[in-house]
N, C-alpha and C positions, 0 to 999 in steps of 0.2 A: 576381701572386697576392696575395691579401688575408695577412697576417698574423693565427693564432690564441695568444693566450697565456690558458693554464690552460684551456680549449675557448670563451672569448667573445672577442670584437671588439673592437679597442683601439676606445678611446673616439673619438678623431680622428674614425675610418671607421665608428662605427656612423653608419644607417640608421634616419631619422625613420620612424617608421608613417606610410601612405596613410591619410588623412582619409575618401574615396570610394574603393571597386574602379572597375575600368575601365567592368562589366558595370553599377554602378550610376551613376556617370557619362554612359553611355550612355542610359541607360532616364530619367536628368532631362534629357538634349538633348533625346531623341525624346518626352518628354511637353511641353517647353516648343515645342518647333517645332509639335507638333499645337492648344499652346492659342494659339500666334499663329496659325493659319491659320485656326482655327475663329473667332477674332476678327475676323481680317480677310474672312472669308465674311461672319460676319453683320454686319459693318459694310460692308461694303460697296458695297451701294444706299448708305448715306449717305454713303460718300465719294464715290462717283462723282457722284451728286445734288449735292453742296456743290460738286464743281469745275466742274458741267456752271452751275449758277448763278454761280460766279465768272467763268466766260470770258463770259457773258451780260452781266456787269454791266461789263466792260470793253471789250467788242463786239466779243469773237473772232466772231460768228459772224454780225457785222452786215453786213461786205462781203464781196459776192460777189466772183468772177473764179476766180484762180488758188486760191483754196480753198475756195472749192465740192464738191470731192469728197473734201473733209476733215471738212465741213458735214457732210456725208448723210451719211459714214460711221457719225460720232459721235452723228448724231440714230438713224440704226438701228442702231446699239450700245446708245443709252441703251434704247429702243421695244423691243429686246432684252431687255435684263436688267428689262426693265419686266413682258413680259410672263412671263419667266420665274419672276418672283417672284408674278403676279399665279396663275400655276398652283401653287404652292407653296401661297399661302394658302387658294385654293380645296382641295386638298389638304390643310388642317391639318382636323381636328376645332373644332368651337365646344367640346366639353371639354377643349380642351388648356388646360395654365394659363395663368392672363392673362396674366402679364408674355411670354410668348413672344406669345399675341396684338398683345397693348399693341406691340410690337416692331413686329413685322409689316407690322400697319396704319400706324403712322409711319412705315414704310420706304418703305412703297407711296407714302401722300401725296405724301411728300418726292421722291420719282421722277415722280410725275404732274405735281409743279408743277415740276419742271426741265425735264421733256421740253416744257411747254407755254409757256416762256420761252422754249427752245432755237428752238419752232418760231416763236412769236413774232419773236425778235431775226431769224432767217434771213428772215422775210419782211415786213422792217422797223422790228421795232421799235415801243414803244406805240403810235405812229400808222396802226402798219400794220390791216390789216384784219382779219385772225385774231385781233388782241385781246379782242372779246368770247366769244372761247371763255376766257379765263380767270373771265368771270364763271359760265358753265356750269362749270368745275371747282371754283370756290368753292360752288354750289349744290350739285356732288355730294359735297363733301367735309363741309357742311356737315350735310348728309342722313342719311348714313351713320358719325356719326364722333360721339363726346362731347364736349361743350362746353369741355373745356381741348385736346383735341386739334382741334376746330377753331379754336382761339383760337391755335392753336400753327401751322398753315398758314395763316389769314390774317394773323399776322405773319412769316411767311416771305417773301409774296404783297407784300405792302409793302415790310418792304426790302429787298428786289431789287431791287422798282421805286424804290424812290427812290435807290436805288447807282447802274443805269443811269440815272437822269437827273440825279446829279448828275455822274458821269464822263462821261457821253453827252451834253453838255448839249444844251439846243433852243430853241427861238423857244416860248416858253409855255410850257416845259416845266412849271415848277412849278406852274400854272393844272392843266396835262394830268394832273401826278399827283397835286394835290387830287383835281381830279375822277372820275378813276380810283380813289383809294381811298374816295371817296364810295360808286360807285357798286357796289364790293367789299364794303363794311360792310353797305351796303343790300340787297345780294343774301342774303349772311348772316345778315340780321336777317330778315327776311323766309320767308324757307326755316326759319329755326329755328324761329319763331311759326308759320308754317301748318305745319309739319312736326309739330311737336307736340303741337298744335292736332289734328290731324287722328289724329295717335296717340292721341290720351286719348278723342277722340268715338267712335273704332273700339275701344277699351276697352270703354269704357262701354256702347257696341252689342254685342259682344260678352259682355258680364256679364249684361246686358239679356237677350239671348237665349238665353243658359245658363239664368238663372235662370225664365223662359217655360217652357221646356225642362222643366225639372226639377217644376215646377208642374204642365205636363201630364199628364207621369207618373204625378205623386202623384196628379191626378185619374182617371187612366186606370186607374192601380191601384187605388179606389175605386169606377169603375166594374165591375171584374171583383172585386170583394170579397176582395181577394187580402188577406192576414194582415200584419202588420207584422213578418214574419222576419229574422233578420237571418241574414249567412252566418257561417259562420266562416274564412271563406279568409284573411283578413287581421285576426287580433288588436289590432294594433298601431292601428286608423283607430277612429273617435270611434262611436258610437251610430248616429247620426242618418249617416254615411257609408258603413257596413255596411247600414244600412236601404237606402239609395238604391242603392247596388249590387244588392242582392236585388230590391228593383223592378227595375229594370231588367232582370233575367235573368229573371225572371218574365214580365214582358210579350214580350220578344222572342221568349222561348221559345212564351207564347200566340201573337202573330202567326204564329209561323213554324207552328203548326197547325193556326192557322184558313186561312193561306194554302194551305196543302195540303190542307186540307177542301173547300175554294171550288174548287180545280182540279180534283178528284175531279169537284165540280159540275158545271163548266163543260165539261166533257168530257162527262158524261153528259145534262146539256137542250140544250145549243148555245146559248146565251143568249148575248143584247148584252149585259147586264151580270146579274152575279150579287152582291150585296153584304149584309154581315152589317151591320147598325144594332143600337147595344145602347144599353140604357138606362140614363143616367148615375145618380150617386147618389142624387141627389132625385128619380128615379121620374116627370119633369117632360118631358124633350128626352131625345133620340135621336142618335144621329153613327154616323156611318160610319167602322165601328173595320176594316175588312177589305173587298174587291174583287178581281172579275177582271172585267175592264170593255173594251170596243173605244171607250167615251168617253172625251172629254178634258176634260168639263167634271162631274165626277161632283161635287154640294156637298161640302165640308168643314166647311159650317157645320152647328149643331145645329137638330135639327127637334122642334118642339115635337111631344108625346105626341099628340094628336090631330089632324092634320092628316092628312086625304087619303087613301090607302088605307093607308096605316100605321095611322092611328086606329084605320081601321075593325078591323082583324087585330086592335089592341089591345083596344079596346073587346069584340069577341064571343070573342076569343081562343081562334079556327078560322081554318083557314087561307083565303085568299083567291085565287077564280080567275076571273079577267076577260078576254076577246077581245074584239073589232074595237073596240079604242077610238082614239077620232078623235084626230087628230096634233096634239102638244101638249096632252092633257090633263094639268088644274091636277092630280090624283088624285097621278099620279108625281113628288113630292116631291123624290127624291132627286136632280136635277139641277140645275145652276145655272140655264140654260133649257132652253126647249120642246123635248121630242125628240117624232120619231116613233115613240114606242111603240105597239107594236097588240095587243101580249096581255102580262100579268101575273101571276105567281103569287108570293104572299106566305103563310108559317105562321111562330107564335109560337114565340120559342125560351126553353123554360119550365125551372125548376129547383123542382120539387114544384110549390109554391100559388104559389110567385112567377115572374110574369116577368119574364126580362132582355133580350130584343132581339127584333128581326123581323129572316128569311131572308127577302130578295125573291131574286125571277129575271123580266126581261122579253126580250123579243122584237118586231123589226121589220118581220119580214118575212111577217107575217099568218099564223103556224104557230101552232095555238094549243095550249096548255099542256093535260096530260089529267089522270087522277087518276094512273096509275102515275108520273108527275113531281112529283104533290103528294107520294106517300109519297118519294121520291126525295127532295124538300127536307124532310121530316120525320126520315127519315133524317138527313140532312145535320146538319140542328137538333140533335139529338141528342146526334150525333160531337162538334160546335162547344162543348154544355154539358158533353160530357163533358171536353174538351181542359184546357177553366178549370179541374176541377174537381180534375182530377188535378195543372193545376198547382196551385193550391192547397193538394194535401196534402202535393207537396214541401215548399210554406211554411211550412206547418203541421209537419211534420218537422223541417227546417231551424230554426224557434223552438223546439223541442223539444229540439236536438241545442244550440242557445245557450244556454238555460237548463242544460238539464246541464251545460254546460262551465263556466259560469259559477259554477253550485253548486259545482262540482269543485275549481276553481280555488279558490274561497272557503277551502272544506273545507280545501284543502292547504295555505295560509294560516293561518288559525286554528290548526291543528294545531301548526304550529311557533311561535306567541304563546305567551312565557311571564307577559308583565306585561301590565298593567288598557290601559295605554299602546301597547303595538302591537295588542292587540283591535282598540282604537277608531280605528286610523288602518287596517288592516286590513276593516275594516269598511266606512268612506268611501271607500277605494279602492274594493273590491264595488259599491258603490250608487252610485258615480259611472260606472262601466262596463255598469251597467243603466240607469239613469237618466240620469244629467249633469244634476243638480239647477244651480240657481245659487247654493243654501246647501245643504249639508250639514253637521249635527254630531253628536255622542255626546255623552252628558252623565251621567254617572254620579250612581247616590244614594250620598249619603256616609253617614256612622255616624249614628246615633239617627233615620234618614229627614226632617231638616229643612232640609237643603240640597242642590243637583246642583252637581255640577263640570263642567263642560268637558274634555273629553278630549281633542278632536279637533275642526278645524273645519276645511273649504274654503268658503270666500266667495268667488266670481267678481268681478273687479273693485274686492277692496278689499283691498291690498297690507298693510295690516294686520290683517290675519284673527288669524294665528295671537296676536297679544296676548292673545286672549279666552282663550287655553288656559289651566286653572289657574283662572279666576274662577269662584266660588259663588256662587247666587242660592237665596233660601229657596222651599221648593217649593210655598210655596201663592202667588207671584204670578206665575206664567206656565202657558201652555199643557203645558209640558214635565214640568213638577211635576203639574199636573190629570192628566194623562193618565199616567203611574205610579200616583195614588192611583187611578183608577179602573179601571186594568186594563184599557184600554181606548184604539182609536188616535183622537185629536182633531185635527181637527173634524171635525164628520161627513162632509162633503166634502173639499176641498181650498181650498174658496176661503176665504179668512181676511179675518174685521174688520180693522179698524185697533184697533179698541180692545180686540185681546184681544193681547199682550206672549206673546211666545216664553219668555224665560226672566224676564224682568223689564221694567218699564217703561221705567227707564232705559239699558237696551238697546237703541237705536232698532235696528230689521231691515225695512226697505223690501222687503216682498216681498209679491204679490197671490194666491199661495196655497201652505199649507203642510201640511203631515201629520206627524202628532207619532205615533210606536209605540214604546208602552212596551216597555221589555227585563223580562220575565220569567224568572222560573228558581224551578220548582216552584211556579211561582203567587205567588212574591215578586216587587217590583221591584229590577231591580240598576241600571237607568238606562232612557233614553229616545233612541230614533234622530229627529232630526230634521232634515226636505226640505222647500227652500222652491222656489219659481219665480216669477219674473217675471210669467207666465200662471198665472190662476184655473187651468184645467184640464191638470195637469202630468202625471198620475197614472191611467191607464186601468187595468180591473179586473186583467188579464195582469200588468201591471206591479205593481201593488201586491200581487197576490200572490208574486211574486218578491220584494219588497223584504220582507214577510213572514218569508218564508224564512229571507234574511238574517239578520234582525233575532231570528230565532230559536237561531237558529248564533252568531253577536252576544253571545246573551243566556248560555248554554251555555259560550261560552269569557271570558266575565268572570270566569262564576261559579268556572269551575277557573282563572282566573288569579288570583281574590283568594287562591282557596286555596290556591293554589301560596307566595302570596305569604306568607302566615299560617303556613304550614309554613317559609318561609324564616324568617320572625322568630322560630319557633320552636323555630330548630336555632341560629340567630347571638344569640339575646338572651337575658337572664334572666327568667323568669317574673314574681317580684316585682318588681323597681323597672325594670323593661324595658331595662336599658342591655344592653351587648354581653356575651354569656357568659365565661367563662374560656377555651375550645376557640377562638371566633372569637377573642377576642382575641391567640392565641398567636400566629394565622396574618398577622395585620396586623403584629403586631410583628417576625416575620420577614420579613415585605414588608420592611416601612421600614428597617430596618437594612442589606439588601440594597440600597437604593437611596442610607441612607447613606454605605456604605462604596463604593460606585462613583462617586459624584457627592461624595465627600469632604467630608459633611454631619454635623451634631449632633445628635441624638436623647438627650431625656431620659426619664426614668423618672418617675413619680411614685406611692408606695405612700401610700395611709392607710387608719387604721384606726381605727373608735369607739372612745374612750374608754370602759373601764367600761361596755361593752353587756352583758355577763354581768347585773351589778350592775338594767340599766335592766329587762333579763327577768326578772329574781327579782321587783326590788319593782313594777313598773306590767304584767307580763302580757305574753307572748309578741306579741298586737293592737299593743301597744303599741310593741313594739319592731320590728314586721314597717311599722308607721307613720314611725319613726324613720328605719330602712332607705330609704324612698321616699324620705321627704324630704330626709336625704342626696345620693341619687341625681341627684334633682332639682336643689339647689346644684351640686352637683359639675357637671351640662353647665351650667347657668346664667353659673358663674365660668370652666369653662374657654373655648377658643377653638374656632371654629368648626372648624378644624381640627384639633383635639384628638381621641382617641379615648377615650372614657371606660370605663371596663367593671366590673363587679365581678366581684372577684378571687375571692371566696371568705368566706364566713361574712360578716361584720361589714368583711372588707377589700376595697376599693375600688383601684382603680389609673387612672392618665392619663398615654398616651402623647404626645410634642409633641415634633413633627419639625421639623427645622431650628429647635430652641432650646435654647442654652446654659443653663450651669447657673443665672447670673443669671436669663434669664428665666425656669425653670423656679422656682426661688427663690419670684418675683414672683408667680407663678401660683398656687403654696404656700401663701403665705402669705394672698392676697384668700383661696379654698376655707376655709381656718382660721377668719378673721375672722369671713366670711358663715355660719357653719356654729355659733361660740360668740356670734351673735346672736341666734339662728333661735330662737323661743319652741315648746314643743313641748306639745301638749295630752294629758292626760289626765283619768281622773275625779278624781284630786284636786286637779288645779289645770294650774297649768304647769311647764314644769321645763326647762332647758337641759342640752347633751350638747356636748363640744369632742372634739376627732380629733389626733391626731399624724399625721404626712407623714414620708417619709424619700424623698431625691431624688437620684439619679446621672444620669451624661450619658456619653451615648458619644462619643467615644471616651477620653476625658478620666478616665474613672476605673474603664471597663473596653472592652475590644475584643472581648466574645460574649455571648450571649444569656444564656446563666446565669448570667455573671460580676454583669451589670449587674443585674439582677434580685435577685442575693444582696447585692450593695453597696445595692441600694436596701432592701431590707430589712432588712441592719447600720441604718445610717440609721434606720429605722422603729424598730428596736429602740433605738437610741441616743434618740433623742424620749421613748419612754417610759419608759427609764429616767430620764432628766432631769428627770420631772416630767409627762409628757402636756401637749398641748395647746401644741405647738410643731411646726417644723417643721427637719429637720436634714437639710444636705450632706454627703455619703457623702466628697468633697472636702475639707472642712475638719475630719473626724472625724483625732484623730494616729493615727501606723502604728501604735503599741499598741492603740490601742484598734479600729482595722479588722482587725487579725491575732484 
């Protein structure tokens, strides 16, 4: 039994603490056992791959006899685990991440090119005749695979073979695996050039055909005079993407009911073919936009406006009905060649005064067409204008429901702008998601109406855009200037001179057409929006009156952001000499102090005050001294630093806060204000006259640690200056304790 004295453990026999309990002891075996097994799984194609090429390259697997059924074993164990990874990768997702990809497929490679050594050495060896299947696996690998990972199995592919020939040696060998690797390179080089070669031509056939495609459309939808709506399904996609989508839905949706108009048809005449021809944009040629046809040759080319009995329908614009016509007449246009047509019925499919297509219907079997089938395709005609029309006014809605949005969006926007500066970026944002100009900018008028600023710019394509932010240009040498004074949006189109300058001449802006809209507010200008393009005609009526809009919302939230702005300097500044008021100033100075005393910094004080301004109001006139004041104000930011905070304190007294400086520098600073202030000539009617200030300076934390303390020390100081004499400046620091108490 253990011995206790006083209730502990003699010293001998205590009992080190366990480092690990048993249970977490346990739990790092069973976590390292699982991460070597998971290692050794997913290495394991490459190890079995690496041994299965080393017995290759030492020629376990060269001679037959008594191990032969060591051979096969090992060749359908490797054929095995071959195919079992190759179900594995077919199995993975193409989103899984690459490096598990990247794995994979090196695992596989490295398997293919041992099993096809393996099968090699057993039936011979490079000499043998299954060698040219290693050039098919270099073609597949090189096919399928990235250019460092093929570059990583054809030097697998090599030495191996040059291991087994130099351990294997042979009569020519080295001849044999020149040429061998000759003819490995060249397989590889060959398969990568037509491989990619043939990837980039089927690209580029592909983009080719997209962009055919998409061309079609656009004409297609031209031909059904469908609107340029765009949807709102997806915010996030560009103008010109949201447009193409809504084509698209538009048309498919017209197909899909003129196809089911046609069937209506073709059920009720029995016709060999029934097909709608509409009339493209230019009112010129005709196509076959629709069919229910037992033909296989119906044209898909465009048929000029008058040709054949389409003309004629066009021309008298009554329907047409024609039997016993002889087999293969030129009349029936709409086929690639001659049918036996033997009756035809064609009427115009009208929308008011215009028409846009011919309903034909023919027949082969000599039944001929009556009048209850002519009102039957006039009917039909009808249905078909009517189908467009209504889609149509889905577009027409759908542009309706984007303009709103887009208003809306705007609205919510501007509402939350407080400064002239998010107006204007605000703004380009709006007109870039109606538009996508390839310039946009805002350009504000500044004070006295003789210069515009730049607020805001996007330039496509010129990574220096935003420099121009901040630049003025005087408003009679550009577009931008003309069109505020005239109240008025220039040019009268969109396509612009070269010789007429956006905001100045020396502003080069390469753009072949631009629209300049004044910002109004109450009939004043506060700035001007300006949209340039690449293309003369960037700007259809729709759109310019949205950008209108805009530009009116634009003009609205300047005008309450100057004001806001004007209200703000006129709660933070002083009326007369505009520096910071006594209320702002209190609140910067408890910032800085606070940031002082936690970042363990120096903040000084600086108090002045006119000498003898009483004195300057009696004898030169209150003007006189309300001049004085300004120009005071004015030295004081002049001499201190940009970082300084300046403000007037009150009557005749001035103060300057300077963070992060000691009393030396604040000293320094003291004393240039003094100097520059007892040189400053000052005008009145009876001549000139100068005026000098006294300063008084403390520093935190150096001669006080709160906000009142430093304040009253800088003011002792202030008071100590003029008792001394005025027209100096005195350290709260160097004043003696009698004379601070």
């Amino acid at each position: 039994m253990t011995n206790i004295v006083n209730g502990r453990m003699p010293t001998g026999s205590a009992r080190r603490p366990r480092i690990l309990t048993q249970e977490q002891t346990q739990l790092i075996v069973r976590w390292v056992s699982y991460g070597l097994l998971w290692t050794l799984r997913s290495a394991a194609g490459f190890i079995i791959a690496f041994i299965a090429l080393a017995l290759c390259v030492i020629g376990t697997f060269r001679n037959s006899g008594d191990g032969s059924a060591l051979q096969i074993i090992a060749l359908g164990g490797l054929s095995a685990l071959l195919v079992v990874r190759l179900f594995e990768r077919f199995g993975r997702s193409n989103r899984a991440p690459k490096n598990i990809l990247l794995w994979s497929n090196l695992e596989l490679g490295t398997l293919f090119v041992a099993a096809a050594f393996v099968l090699i050495e057993m039936s011979g060896g490079p000499t043998a005749l299954f060698y040219p299947l290693l050039y098919a696996l270099v073609a597949f690998l090189v096919a399928f695979h990235t250019l460092p990972m093929s570059l990583y199995f054809i030097g697998l592919i090599v030495l191996t073979e040059a291991g087994i020939i130099y351990l294997q040696p042979e009569v020519g060998g080295l001849k044999l695996f020149l040429s061998h690797t000759s003819f490995t390179l060249l397989f590889a080089f060959l398969y990568h050039i037509f491989l990619r070669t043939e990837v980039a031509s089927r690209k580029s056939q592909m983009l080719s055909e997209i962009s055919n495609h998409i061309q079609e459309l656009n004409s297609e939808a031209q031909d059904f005079r469908l609107t340029s709506a765009l949807s709102l399904e997806s915010r996030d996609l560009s103008r010109e993407d949201l447009k193409r989508r809504r084509t698209v839905s538009s048309l498919q949706a017209i197909h899909e009911s003129l196809y089911n108009v046609l069937a209506v048809a073709e059920r009720a005449l029995q016709p060999y073919t029934v097909a709608l021809l509409w009339m493209d944009a230019s009112d010129r040629f005709l196509k076959v936009k629709e069919l229910r046809s037992s033909a296989d040759h119906v044209s898909e080319k465009a048929i000029a406006a008058g040709e054949g009995f389409i003309g004629a329908i066009i021309k008298r614009r009554e329907p047409l009905l024609l039997t016993n016509l002889k087999n293969g007449h030129p009349g029936v246009v709409y086929y690639s060649r001659p049918e036996a047509i033997t009756d035809f019925v064609g009427v115009p499919v009208e929308e008011g005064q215009h028409l846009r297509g011919v309903l034909v219907a023919d027949r082969k079997n000599n039944a001929p067409f009556d009048e209850s089938d002519v009102a039957i395709m006039k009917t039909i005609a009808e249905e078909i204008m009517r189908a467009v029309q209504v889609e149509r006014i889905f577009s027409s809605m759908d542009q309706e429901k984007f303009q709103k949005e887009r208003f809306y969006q705007a609205s919510r926007e501007f509402n939350s702008t407080l400064t002239v500066e998010d107006v204007a970026n605000v703004t380009i944002r709006a007109i870039e998601r109606l538009v996508d100009p390839d310039f946009a900018s805002l350009a504000l008028l500044e004070e006295q109406d003789e210069n515009i600023r730049i607020a805001a710019v996007r330039w496509k394509g010129n990574p220096n855009a935003e420099e121009l932010i901040g630049e003025s240009y005087p408003t009679e040498l550009g577009l931008a200037g003309a069109a505020i004074k005239a109240k008025h949006p220039l040019p009268h189109g969109t396509a612009r001179s070269t010789s007429q300058p956006i905001f100045s001449p020396e502003l080069k802006i390469d753009l072949a057409g631009v629209k300049v809209l004044p910002l109004l507010w109450k009939n004043a200008g506060v700035g001007a929006l300006v949209l340039g393009s690449k293309s003369e005609d960037f700007l259809t009526l729709d759109l310019l009156e949205m950008v209108r809009v805009i530009a009116d919302h634009a003009a609205s939230a300047i005008a309450n952001a100057q004001m806001y702005e004007r209200m703000q300097r006129m709660a933070t500044t002083d009326g007369l000499t505009g520096l910071n008021n006594h209320r702002y100033f209190q609140g910067i100075f408890d910032a800085a102090l606070g940031r002082a005393e936690r970042f363990g910094r120096k903040v000084s004080l600086l108090l002045t005050d006119i000498d003898h301004f009483k004195t300057i109001n009696d004898t030169y006139g209150h003007p006189v001294g309300d001049r004085v004041l300004k120009r005071v104000a004015r030295i004081l930011e002049e001499n201190a630093r940009k970082t300084d905070v300046v403000a007037r304190y009150g009557g005749e007294e001035f103060a300057v806060l300077m963070e992060e400086t000691d009393t030396a520098g604040a000293h320094h600073i003291a004393e240039r204000i003094r100097e520059a202030i007892a040189k400053e000539p000052f005008h009145c009617e009876n001549g000139l006259f100068n005026c000098t200030v006294s300063l008084g300076v403390a520093t935190y934390p150096h001669d006080a640690s709160a906000k009142a303390q430093i304040i009253d020390a800088a003011d002792q100081a202030l008071y100590k200056a003029k008792f001394q004499g005025r027209n100096q400046s005195v350290l709260y620091g160097n004043m003696k304790e009698r004379q601070k108490s």
